[in-house]
C-alpha positions as CSV (number, residue, x, y, z in Angstrom):
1,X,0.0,0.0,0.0
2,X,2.6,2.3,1.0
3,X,5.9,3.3,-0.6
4,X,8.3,5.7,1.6
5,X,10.8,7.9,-0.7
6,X,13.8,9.3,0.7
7,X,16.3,11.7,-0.8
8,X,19.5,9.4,-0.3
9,X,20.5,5.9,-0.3
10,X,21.9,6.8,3.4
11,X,18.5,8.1,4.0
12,X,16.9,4.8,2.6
13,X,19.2,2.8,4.6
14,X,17.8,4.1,8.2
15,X,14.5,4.1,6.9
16,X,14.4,0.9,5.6
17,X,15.9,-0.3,9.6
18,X,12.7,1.7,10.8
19,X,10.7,0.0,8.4
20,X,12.0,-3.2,9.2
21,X,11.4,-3.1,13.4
22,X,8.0,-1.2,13.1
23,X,6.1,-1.5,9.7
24,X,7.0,-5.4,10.0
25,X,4.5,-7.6,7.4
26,X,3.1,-4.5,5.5
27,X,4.8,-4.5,2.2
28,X,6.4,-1.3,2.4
29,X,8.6,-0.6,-0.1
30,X,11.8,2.5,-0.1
31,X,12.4,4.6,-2.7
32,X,14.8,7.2,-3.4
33,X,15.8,10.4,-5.4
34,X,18.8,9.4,-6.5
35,X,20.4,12.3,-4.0
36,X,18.9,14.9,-6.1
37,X,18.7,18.4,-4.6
38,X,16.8,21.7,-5.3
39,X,13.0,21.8,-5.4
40,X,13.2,21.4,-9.1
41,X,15.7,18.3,-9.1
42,X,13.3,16.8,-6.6
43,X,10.3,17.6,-7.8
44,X,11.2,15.8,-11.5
45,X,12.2,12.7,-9.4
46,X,9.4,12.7,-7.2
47,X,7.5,12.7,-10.4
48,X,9.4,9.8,-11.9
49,X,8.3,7.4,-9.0
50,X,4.6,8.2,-8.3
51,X,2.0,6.8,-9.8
52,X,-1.8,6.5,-9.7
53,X,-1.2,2.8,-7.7
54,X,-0.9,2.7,-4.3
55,X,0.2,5.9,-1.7
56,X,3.3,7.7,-1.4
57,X,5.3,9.3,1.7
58,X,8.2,11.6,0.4
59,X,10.0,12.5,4.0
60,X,12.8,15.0,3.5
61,X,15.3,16.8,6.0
62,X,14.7,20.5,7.1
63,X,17.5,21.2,4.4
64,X,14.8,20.6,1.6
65,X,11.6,22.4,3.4
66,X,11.4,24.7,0.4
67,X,11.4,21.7,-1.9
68,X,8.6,20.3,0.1
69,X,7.0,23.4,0.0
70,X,6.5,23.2,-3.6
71,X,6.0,19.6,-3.7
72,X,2.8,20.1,-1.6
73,X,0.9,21.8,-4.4
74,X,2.2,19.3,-7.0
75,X,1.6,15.8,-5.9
76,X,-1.5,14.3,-6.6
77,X,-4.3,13.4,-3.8
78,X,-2.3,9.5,-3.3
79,X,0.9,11.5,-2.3
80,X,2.2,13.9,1.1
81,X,5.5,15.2,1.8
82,X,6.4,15.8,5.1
83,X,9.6,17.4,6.7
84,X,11.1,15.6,9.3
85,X,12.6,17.9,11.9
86,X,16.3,16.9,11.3
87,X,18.6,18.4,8.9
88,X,18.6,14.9,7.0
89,X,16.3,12.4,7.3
90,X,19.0,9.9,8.7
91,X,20.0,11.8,11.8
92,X,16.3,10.9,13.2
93,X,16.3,7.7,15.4
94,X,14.2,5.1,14.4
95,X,12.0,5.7,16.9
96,X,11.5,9.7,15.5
97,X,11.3,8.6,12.1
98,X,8.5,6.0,13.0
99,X,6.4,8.6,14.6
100,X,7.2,11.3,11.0
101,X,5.9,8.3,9.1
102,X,3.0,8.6,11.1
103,X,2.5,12.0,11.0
104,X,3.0,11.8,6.9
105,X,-0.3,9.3,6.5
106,X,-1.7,12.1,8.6
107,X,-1.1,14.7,6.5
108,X,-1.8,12.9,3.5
109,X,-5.4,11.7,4.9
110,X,-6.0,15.6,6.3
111,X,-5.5,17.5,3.0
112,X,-8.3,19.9,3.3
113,X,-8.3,24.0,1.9
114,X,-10.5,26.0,0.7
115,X,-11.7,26.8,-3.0
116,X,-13.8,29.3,-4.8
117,X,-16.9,28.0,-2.7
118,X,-15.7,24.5,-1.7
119,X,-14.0,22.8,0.7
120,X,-11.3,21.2,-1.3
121,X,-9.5,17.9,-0.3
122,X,-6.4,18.9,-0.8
123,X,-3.7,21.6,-0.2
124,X,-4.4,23.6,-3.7
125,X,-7.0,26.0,-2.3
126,X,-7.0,28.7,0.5
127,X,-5.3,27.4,3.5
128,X,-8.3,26.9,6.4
129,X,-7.7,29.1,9.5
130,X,-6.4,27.2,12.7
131,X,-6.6,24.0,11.1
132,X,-3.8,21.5,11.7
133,X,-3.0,18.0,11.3
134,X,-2.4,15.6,14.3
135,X,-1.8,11.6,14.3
136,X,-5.5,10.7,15.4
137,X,-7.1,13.9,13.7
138,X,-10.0,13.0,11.2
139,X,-12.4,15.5,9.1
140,X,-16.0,14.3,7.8
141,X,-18.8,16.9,6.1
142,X,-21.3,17.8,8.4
143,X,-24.1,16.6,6.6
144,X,-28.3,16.9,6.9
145,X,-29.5,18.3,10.2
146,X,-25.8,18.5,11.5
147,X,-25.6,22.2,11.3
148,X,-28.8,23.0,12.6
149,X,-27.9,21.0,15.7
150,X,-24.9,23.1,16.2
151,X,-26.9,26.2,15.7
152,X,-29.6,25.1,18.2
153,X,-26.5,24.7,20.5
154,X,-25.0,27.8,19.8
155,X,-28.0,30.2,19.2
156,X,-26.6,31.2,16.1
157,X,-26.9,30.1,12.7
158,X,-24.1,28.1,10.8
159,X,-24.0,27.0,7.5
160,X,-25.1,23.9,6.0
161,X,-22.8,21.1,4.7
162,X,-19.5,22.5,7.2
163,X,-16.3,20.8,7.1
164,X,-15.6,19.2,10.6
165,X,-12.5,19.1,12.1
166,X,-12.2,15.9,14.8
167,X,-9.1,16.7,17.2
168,X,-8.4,15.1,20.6
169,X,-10.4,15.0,23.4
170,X,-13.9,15.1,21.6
171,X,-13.3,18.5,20.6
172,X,-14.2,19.3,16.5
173,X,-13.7,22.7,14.7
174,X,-16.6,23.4,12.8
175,X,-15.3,25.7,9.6
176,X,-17.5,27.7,7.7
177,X,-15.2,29.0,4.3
178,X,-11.9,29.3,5.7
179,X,-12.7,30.4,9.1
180,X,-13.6,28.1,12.1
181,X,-17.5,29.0,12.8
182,X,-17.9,27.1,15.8
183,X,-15.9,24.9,18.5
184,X,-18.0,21.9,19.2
185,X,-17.1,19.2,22.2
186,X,-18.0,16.0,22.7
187,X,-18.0,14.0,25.1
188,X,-19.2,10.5,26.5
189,X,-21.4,11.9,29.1
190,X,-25.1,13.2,29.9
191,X,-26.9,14.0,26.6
192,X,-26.2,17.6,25.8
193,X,-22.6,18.2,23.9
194,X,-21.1,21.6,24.0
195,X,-20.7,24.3,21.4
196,X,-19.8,27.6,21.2
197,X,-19.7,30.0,18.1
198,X,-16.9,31.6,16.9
199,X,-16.1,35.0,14.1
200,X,-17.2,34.8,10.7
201,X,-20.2,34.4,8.9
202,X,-22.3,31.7,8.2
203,X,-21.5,29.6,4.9
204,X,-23.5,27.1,3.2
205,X,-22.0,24.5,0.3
206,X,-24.4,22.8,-1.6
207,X,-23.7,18.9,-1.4
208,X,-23.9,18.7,-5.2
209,X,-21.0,21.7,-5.2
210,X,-18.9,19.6,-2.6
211,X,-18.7,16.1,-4.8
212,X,-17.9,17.6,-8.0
213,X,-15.4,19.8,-6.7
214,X,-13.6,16.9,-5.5
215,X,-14.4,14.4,-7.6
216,X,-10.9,14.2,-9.3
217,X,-9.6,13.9,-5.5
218,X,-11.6,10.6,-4.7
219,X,-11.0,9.3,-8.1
220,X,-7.4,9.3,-7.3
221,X,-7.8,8.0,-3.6
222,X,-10.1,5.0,-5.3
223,X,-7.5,4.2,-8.0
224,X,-4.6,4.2,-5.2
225,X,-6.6,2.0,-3.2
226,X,-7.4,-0.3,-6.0
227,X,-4.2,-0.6,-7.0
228,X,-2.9,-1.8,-4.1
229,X,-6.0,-4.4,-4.1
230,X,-4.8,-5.3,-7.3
231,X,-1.6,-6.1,-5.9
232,X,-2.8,-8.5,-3.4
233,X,-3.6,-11.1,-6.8
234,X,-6.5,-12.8,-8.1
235,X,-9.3,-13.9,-5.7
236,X,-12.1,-16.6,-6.6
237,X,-14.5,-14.7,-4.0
238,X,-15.0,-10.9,-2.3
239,X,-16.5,-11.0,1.1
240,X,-17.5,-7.4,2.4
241,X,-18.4,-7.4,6.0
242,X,-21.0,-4.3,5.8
243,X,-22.3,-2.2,8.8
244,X,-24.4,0.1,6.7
245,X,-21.9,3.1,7.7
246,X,-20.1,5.0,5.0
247,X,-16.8,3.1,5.7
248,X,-17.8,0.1,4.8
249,X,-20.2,1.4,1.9
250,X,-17.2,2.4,0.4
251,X,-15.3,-0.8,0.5
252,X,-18.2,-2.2,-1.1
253,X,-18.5,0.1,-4.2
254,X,-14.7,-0.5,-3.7
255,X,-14.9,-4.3,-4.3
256,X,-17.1,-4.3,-7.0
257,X,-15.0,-1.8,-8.7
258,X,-11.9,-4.1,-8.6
259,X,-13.6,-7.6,-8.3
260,X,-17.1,-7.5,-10.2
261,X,-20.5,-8.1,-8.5
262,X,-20.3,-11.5,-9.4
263,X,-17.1,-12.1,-7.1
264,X,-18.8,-9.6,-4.1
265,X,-21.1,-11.0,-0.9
266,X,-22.0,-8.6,0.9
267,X,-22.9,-9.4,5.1
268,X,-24.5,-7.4,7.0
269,X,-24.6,-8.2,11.5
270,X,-28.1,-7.3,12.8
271,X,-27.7,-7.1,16.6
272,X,-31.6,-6.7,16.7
273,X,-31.1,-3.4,18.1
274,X,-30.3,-1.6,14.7
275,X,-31.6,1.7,13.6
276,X,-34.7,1.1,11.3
277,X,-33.2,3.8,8.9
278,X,-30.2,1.3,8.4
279,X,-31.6,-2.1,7.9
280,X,-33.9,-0.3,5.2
281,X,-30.7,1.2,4.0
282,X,-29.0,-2.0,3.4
283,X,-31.4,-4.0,1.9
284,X,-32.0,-1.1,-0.5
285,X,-28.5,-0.4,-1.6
286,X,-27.8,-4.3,-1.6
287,X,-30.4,-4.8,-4.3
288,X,-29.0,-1.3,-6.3
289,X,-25.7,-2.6,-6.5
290,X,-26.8,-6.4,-7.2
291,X,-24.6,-7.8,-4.8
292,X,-25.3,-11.6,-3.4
293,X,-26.2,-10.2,0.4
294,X,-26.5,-12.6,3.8
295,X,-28.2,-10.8,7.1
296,X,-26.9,-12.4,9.9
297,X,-28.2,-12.2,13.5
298,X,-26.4,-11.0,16.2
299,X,-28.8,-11.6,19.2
300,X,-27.7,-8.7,21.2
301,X,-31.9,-7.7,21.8
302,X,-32.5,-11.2,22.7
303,X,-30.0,-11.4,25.1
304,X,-30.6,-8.3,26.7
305,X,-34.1,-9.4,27.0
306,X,-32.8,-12.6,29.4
307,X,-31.4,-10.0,31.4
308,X,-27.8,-9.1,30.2
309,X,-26.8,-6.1,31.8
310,X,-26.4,-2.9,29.1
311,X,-23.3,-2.5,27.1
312,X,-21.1,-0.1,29.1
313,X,-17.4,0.9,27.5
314,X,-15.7,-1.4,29.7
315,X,-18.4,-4.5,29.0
316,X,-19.0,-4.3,25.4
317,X,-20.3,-7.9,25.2
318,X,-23.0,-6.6,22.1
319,X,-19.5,-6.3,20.0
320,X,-18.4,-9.9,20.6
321,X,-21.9,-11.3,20.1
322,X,-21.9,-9.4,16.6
323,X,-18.4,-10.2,15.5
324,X,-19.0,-13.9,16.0
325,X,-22.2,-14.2,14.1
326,X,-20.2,-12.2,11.0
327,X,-17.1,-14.3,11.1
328,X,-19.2,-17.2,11.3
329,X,-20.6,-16.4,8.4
330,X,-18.0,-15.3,6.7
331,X,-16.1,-19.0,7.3
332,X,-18.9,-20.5,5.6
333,X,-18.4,-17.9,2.7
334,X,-14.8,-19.0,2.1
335,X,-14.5,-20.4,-1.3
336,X,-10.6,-20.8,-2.9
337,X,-9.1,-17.9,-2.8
338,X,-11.3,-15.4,-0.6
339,X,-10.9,-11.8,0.8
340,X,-12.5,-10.2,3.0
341,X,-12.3,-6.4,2.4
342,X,-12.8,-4.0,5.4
343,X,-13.8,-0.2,5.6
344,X,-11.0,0.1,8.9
345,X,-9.4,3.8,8.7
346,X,-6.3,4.9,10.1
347,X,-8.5,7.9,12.2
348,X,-10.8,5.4,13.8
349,X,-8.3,4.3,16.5
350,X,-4.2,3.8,17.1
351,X,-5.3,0.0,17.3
352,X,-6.6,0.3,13.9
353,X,-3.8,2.8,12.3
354,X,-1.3,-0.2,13.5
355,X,-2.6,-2.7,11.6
356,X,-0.9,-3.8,8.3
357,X,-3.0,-3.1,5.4
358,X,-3.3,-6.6,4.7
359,X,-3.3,-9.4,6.9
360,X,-4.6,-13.4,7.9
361,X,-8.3,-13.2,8.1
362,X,-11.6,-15.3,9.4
363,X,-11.5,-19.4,7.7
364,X,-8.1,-18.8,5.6
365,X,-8.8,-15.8,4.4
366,X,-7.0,-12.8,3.4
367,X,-8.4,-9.6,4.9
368,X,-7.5,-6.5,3.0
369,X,-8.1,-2.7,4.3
370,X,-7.9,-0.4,1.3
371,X,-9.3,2.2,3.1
372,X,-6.5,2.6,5.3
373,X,-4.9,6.3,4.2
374,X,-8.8,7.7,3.7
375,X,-10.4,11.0,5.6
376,X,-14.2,10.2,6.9
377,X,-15.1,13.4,4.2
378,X,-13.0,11.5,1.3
379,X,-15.0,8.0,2.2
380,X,-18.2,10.2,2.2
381,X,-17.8,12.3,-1.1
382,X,-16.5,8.8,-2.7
383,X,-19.6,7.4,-2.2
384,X,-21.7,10.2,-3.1
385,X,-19.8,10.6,-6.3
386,X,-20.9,7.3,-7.4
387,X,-24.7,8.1,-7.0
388,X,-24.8,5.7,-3.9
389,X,-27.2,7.4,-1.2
390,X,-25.5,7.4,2.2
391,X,-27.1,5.8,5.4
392,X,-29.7,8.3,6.5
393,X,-28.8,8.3,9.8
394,X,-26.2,11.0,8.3
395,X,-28.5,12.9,7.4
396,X,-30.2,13.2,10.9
397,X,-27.2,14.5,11.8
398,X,-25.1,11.2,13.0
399,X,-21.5,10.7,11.8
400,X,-20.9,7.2,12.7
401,X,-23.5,4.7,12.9
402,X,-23.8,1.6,15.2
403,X,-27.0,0.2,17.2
404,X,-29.8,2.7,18.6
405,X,-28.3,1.5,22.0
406,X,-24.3,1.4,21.6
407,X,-21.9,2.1,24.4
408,X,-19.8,4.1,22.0
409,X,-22.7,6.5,21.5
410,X,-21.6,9.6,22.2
411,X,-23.7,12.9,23.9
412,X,-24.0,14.4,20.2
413,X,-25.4,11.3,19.0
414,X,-27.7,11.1,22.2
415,X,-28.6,14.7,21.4
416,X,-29.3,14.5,17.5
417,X,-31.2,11.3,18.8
418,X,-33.4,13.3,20.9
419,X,-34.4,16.2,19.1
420,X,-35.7,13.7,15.9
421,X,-39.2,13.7,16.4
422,X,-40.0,11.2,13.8
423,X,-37.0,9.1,14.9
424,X,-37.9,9.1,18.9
425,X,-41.6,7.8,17.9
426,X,-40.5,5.2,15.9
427,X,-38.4,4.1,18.6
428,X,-39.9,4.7,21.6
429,X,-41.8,0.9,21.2
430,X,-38.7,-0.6,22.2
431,X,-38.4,-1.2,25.4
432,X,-34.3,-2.2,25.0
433,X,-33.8,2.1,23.7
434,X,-36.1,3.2,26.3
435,X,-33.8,1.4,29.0
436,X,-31.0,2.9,27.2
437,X,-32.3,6.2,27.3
438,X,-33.2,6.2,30.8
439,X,-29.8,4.8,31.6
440,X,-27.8,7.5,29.8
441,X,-29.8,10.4,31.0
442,X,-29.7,9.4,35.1
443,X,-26.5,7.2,35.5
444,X,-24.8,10.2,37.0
445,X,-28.3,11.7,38.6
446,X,-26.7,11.8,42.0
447,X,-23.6,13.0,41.1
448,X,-25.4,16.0,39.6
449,X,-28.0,16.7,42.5
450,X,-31.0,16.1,40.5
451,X,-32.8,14.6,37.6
452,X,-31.7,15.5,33.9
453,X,-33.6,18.2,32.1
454,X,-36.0,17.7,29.4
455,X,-34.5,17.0,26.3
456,X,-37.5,17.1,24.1
């Protein structure tokens, strides 16, 4: 997937030691420049080793920043340079130049400016105020009823369809045009996240404005992903284990892209505790595409029904329960040569950005993540750009989707829940959500010396 280029052979020679001790089993391969020097010397070679497969990482010392410089609004969307703070790149111990790599796939997942009136994916437009790039930073679209939630928040109006900013700490910056509109946090508690608004004014992107402008952007993300695919070999069958969120969505269209319907099962885990919107969503998009498509049951309502206590973060039982039933599945699937492609991002977790791109998967299988290097907004505006209609929890102002009653439900999914009218009566039958509910809003009741507020 990933191909590191270096200015030096001595510069390839520690990096391919780091590669060695801590990108062990991921195929990386370590290119150089042939000791060229001079933004224009570098830029001609940097040019002579990308291509449209796979990513690329050009790490150079502080010696060629103004070469990086100018790389920066050069390389295509499957490309980052990144300056390691060293006056060549093999005075960093391996340690250091681990944690630049790192901080590379970070800047080449964050690319994000502005344009005429678009967010851009990339570094070619106006550079966004106060926004930086950080190892376990992600940025998504704000999509459907998101902004309105942050203006009911805020008391002030912010535009629709913002780019979004995830940082540390449950904190997102919420930009309007180049400017940060309002500072949103998030946390895991009570049901009411906080916002504030910043300067600026309000401004709205139309959707339609946002996936042309960058539909050359995820073009070249899909190809780079495909290409590595591609490099994996032949398969005789595609599994695509499919939550329904726009991760996975994109791994799908993804598959079938590379591999064909014909090679492409698609399985979907029903815990029995799923949003209504996204078992409709599935089934729907399933029969679009004209994928073969297996619903499996989890069990997670039944069991809580016998009694199982709620899924709390440090009990997550539900995930175990839902894992099995898809890997089961997924053995029975197996037939020759099989992979299982996965929608896991680098942004999601550290667990997740350590794994190798491709690795031993359920029954013999190979399991593949080609979605590795990807933004949440790329992984959005991909599918979008292929006329596939994203989960409509989205546009009720979600951005990640799991079960109605998930411990990784945070208060801004709790909140966008609450003020849904339409969404609350549908689910107000269950008794599983109402236990969830009433768990979320008075687990700290005493704490707080009192009962929660209305949220309706």
């Amino acid at each position: 997937m990933f191909t590191f280029v270096v200015r030096s052979k001595r510069d390839a020679d520690a990096l391919r030691a780091m590669v060695q001790r801590f990108y062990s089993g991921w195929g990386v391969e370590v290119k150089t420049l042939h000791g060229a020097r001079g933004a224009e010397a570098i830029l001609k070679a940097v040019s002579s080793i990308v291509s449209s497969r796979g990513f690329y990482i050009i790490l150079l010392g502080r010696e060629d920043r103004e070469a990086a410089r100018v790389l920066e609004a050069e390389l295509p969307p499957n490309a980052a340079a990144h300056v390691v703070p060293k006056a060549r790149v093999r005075n960093a111990r391996l340690e250091q130049l681990y944690v630049e790599t790192l901080r590379a796939r970070a800047r080449l997942r964050l690319a994000a400016s502005w344009g005429e009136d678009s967010y851009l994916l990339s570094w070619r437009g106006r550079r966004l105020e106060d926004y930086t790039v950080d190892l376990s930073f992600d940025n998504f679209i704000g999509l459907g009823s998101f902004a309105r939630l942050v203006s009911m928040l805020t008391g002030s109006e912010v535009g629709e369809n913002p780019l979004v900013l995830r940082l540390q700490g449950g904190l997102h910056y919420v930009y309007n045009g180049v400017r940060v509109r309002a500072l949103l946090e998030v946390g895991d508690e009570g049901y009411r996240p906080r916002a504030r608004i910043m300067e600026g004014e309000p401004v709205s992107v139309p959707l339609s404005r946002l996936v042309d402008a960058n539909r050359e952007v995820v073009e070249a993300l899909a190809e780079a992903s495909a290409g590595f695919l591609r490099s994996l070999g032949d398969f005789d069958r595609v599994v695509v284990p499919w939550s329904g969120g726009k991760d996975s969505t994109a791994a799908l269209l993804l598959a079938i892209r590379v591999y064909g319907r014909r090679k492409v099962v698609a399985v979907y885990g029903d815990t029995g505790t799923e949003f209504p919107d996204t078992v409709h969503y599935v089934e729907e998009v399933a029969s679009r595409l004209g994928v073969e498509f297996h619903r499996v049951y989890a069990g997670v309502d039944e069991a809580l029904r016998r009694g199982a206590p709620m899924p709390n973060h440090s009990n997550r039982w539900c995930t175990g329960l839902k894992v099995r039933a898809i890997e089961s599945k997924i053995k029975e699937l197996v037939e020759g040569r099989t992979l299982v492609l996965i929608g896991d991002r680098d942004a999601e977790s550290p667990a997740r950005s350590d794994r190798p791109p491709a690795r031993p998967g359920p029954g013999g299988s190979i399991a593949a993540a080609p979605l590795k290097p990807w933004s949440g907004a790329a992984v959005q505006l991909y599918v979008l750009s292929h006329g596939v209609p994203l989960n409509p929890m989205y546009s009720r102002g979600f951005y990640r989707v799991g079960c109605y009653m998930c411990p990784a439900l945070r208060n801004w999914e709790l909140y966008a829940m609450l003020h849904d009218r339409g969404l609350c009566i549908r689910l107000a039958g269950s008794p599983i959500y109402r236990r969830f509910i009433h768990s979320r809003l008075y687990r700290r009741r005493g704490e707080e010396g009192g009962g929660a507020e209305n949220p309706g």
